[in-house]
N, CA, C and O of each residue as an XYZ file, in Angstrom:
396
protein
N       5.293      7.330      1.009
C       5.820      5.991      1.100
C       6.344      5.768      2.503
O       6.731      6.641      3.280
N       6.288      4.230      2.739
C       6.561      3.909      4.231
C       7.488      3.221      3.562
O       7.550      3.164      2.334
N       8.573      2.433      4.684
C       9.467      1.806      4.987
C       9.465      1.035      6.154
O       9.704      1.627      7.207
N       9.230     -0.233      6.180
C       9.716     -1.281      7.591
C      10.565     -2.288      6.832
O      10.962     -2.568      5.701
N      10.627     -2.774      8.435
C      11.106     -4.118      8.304
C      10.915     -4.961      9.063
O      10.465     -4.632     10.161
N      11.149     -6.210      8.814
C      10.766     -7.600      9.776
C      12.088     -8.061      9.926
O      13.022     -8.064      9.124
N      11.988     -8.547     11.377
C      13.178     -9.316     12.008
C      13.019    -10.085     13.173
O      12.200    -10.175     14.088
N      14.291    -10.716     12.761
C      14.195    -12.224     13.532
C      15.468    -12.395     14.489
O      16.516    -12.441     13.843
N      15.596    -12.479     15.610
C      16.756    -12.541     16.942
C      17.797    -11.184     16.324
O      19.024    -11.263     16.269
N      17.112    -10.159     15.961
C      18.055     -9.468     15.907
C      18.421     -8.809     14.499
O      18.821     -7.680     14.215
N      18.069    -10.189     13.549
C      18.635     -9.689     11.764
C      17.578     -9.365     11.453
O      16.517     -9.670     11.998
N      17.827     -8.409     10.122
C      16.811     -7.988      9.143
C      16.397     -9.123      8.332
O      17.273     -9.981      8.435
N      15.540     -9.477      7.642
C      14.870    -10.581      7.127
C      14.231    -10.190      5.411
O      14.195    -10.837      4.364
N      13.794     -8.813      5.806
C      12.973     -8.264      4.659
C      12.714     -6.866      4.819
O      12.787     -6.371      5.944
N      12.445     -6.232      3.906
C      11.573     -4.811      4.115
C      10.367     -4.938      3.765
O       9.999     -5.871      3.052
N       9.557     -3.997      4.225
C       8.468     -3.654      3.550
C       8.088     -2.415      2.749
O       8.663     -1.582      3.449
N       7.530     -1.723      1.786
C       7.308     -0.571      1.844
C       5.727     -0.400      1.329
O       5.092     -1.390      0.963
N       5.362      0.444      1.330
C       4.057      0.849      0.893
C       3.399      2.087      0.506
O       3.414      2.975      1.358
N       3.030      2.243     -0.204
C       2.677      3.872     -0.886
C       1.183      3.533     -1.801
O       0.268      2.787     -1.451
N       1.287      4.313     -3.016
C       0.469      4.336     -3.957
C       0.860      3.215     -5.381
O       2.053      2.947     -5.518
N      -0.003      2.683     -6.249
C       0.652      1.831     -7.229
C      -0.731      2.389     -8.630
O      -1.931      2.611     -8.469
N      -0.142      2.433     -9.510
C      -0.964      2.682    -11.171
C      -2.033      3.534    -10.522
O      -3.163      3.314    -10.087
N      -1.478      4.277    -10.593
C      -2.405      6.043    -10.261
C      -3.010      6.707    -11.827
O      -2.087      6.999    -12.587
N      -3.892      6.873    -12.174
C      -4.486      6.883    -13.511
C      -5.317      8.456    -13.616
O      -5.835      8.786    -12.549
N      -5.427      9.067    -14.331
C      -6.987      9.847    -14.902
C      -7.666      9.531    -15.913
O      -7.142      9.498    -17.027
N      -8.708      9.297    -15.754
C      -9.887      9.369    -16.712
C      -9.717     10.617    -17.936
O      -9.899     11.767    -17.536
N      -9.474     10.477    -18.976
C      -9.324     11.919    -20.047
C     -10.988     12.601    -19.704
O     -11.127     13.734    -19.245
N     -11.724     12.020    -19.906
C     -13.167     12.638    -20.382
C     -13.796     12.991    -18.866
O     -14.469     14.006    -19.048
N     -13.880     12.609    -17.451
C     -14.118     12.916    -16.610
C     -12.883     13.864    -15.504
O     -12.959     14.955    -14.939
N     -12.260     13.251    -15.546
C     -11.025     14.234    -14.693
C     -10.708     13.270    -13.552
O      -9.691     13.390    -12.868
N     -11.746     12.172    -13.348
C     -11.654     11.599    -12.057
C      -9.978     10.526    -12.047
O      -9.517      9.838    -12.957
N      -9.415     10.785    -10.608
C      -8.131      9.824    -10.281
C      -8.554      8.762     -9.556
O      -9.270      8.637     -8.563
N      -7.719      7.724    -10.549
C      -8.257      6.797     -9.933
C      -6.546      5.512     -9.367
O      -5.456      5.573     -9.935
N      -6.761      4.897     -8.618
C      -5.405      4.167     -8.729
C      -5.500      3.065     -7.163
O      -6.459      3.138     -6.394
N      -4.349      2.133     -6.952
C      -4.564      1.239     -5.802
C      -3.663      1.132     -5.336
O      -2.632      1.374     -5.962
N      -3.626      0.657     -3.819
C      -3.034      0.417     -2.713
C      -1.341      0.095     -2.827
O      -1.330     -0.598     -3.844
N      -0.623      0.145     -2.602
C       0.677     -0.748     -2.931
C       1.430     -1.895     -1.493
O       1.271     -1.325     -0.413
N       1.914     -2.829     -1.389
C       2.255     -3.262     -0.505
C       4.098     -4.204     -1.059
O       3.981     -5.323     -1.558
N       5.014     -3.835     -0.956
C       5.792     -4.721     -1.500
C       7.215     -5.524     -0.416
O       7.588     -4.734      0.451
N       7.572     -6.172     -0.404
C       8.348     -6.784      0.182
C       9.754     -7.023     -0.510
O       9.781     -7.664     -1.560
N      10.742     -6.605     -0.040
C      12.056     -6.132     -0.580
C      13.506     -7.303     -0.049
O      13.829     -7.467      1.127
N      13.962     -7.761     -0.856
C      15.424     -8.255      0.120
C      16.089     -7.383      0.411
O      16.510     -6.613     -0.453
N      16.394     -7.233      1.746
C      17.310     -6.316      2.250
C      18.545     -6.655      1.597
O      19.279     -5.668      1.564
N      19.195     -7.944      0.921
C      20.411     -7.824      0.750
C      20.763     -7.347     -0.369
O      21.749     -6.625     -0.511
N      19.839     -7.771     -1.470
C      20.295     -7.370     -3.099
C      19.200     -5.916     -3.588
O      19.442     -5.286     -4.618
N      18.130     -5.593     -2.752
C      16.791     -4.841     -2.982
C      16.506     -5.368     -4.196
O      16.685     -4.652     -5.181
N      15.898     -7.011     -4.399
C      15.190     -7.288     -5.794
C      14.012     -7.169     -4.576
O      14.228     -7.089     -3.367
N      12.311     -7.186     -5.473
C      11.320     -7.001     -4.700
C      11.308     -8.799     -5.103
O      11.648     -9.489     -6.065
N      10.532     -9.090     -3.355
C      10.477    -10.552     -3.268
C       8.433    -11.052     -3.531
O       8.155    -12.152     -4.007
N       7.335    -10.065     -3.137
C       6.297     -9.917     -3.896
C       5.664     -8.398     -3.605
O       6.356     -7.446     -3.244
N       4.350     -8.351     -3.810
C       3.753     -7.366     -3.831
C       2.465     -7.626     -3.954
O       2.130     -8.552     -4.692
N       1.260     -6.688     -3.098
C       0.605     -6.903     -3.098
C      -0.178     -5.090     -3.387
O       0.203     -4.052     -2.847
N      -1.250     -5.244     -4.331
C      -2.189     -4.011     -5.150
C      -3.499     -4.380     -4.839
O      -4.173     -5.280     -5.340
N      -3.890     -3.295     -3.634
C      -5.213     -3.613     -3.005
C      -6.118     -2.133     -4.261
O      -5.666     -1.304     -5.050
N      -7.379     -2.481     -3.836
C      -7.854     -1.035     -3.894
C      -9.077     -1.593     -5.521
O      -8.933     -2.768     -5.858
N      -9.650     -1.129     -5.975
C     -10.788     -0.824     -7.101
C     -10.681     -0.008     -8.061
O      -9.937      0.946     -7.833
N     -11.268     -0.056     -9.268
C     -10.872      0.610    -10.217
C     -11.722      2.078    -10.350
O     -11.442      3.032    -11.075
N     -13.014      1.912     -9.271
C     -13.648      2.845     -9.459
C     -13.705      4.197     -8.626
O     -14.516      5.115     -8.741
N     -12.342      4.044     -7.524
C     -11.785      5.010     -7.122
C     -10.532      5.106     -6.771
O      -9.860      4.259     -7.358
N      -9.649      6.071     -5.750
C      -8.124      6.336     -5.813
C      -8.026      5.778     -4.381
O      -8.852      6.057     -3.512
N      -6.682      4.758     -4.139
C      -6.704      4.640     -2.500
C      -5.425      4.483     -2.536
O      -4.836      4.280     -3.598
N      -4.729      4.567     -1.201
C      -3.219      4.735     -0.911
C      -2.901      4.053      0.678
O      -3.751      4.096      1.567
N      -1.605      3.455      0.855
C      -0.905      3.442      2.075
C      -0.183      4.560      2.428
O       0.358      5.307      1.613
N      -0.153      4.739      4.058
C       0.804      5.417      4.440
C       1.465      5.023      5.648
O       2.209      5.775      6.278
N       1.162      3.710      6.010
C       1.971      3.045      7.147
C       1.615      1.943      7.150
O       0.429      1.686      6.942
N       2.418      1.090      7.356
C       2.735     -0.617      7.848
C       2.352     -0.441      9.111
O       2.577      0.580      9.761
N       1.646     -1.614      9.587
C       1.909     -1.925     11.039
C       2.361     -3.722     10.769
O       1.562     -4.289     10.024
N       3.399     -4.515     11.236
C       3.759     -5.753     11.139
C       3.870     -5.898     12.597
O       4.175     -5.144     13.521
N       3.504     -7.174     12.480
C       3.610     -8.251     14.155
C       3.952     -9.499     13.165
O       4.243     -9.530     11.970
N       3.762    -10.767     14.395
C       4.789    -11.906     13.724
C       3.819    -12.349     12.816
O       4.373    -12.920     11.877
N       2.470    -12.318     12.697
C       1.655    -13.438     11.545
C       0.992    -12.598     10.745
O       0.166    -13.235     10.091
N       0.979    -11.410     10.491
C      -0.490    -10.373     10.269
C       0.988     -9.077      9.349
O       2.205     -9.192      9.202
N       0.165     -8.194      9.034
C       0.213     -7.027      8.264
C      -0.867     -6.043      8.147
O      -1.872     -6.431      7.553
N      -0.854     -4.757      8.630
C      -1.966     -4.011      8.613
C      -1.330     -2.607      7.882
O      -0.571     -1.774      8.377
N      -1.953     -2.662      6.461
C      -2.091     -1.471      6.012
C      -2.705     -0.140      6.488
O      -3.540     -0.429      7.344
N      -2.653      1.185      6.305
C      -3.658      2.003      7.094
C      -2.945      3.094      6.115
O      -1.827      3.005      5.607
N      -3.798      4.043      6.002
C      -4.218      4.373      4.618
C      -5.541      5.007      4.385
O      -6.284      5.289      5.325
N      -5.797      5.201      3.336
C      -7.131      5.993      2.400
C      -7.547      5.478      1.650
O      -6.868      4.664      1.025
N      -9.120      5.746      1.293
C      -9.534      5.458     -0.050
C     -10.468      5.606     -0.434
O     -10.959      6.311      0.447
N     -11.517      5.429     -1.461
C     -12.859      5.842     -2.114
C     -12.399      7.395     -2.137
O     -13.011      8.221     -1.459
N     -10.966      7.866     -3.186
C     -11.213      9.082     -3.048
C     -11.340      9.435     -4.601
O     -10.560      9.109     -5.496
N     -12.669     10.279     -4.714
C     -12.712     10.873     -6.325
C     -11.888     11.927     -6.396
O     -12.014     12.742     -5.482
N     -10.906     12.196     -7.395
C     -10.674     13.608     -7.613
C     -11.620     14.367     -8.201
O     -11.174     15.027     -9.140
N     -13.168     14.555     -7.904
C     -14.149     15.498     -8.907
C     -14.515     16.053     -8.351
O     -15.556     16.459     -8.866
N     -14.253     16.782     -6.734
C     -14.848     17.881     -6.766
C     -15.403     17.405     -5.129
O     -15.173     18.110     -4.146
N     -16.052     16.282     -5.073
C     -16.098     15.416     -3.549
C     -14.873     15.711     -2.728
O     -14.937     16.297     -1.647
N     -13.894     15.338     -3.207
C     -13.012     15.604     -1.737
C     -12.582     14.904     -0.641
O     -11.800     15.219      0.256
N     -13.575     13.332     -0.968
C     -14.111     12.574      0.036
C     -12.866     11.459      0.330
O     -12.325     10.697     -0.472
N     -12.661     11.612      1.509
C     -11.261     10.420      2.164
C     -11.559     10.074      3.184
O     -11.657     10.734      4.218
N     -11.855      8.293      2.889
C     -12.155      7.245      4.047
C     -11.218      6.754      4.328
O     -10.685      6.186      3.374
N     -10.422      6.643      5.746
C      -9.674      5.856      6.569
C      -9.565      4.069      5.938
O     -10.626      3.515      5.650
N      -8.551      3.482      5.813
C      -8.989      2.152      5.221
C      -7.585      1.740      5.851
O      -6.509      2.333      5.774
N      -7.980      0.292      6.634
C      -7.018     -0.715      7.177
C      -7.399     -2.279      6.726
O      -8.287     -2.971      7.223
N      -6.507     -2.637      5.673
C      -6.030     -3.848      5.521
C      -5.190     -4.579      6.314
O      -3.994     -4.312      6.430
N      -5.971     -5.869      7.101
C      -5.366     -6.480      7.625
C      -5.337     -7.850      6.533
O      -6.261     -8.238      5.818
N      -3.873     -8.461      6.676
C      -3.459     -9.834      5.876
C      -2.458    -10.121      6.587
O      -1.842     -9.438      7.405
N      -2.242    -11.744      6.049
C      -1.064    -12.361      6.464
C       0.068    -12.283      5.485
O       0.277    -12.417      4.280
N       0.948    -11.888      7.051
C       2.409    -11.530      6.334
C       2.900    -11.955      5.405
O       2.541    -12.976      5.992
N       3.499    -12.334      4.278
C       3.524    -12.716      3.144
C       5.175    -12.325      2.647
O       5.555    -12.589      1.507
C-alpha cells in the first residue's frame, strides 16, 4: 500500500492510497485473481471520499505507487498475473483524472 496526498498553498486537501482490492481464488483451478485499488481519504475525519477498482476478472493486478500532479493521477503497478504456475508480471500505468 501507498500513501499520498494532494495539496493546495500549503494544506492537505485529501489523501490518496492505493494497494490491492477483492483478491479472490478460484477453488477448482488455484488461479488468483483480484483488482487494482485507488481510494481518496479526508484527511480530517479518514471517511473514504471515493474509490476507484481498476483491473479484470480474468487475472490478479495491484498498485504500488501514486504519482499525482494538479489534473491527472497515475497508478503504476502490475498485472495479468496468474497464480498457476506462469509467474507472469506486466508493468501497468493508469493514467486518470484526479478525482
Amino acid at each position: 500500500m501507498f500513501i499520498g496526498g494532494e495539496y493546495s498553498e500549503g494544506k492537505l486537501l485529501s489523501i490518496y492510497a492505493c494497494g490491492i482490492c477483492a483478491d479472490y481464488m478460484m477453488p477448482d483451478t488455484k488461479k488468483i485473481f483480484g483488482y487494482g485499488l485507488i481510494s481518496k481519504i479526508n484527511p480530517v475525519n479518514g471517511n473514504v471520499i471515493d474509490n476507484k477498482i481498476l483491473g479484470d476478472e480474468t487475472y490478479r493486478s495491484g498498485f504500488n505507487r501514486l504519482l499525482i500532479n494538479n489534473t491527472n493521477i497515475i497508478g503504476v503497478g502490475w498485472t495479468k498475473h496468474l497464480k498457476s504456475g506462469d509467474n507472469e508480471y506486466k508493468g501497468w500505468f493508469c493514467k486518470m483524472l484526479r478525482f
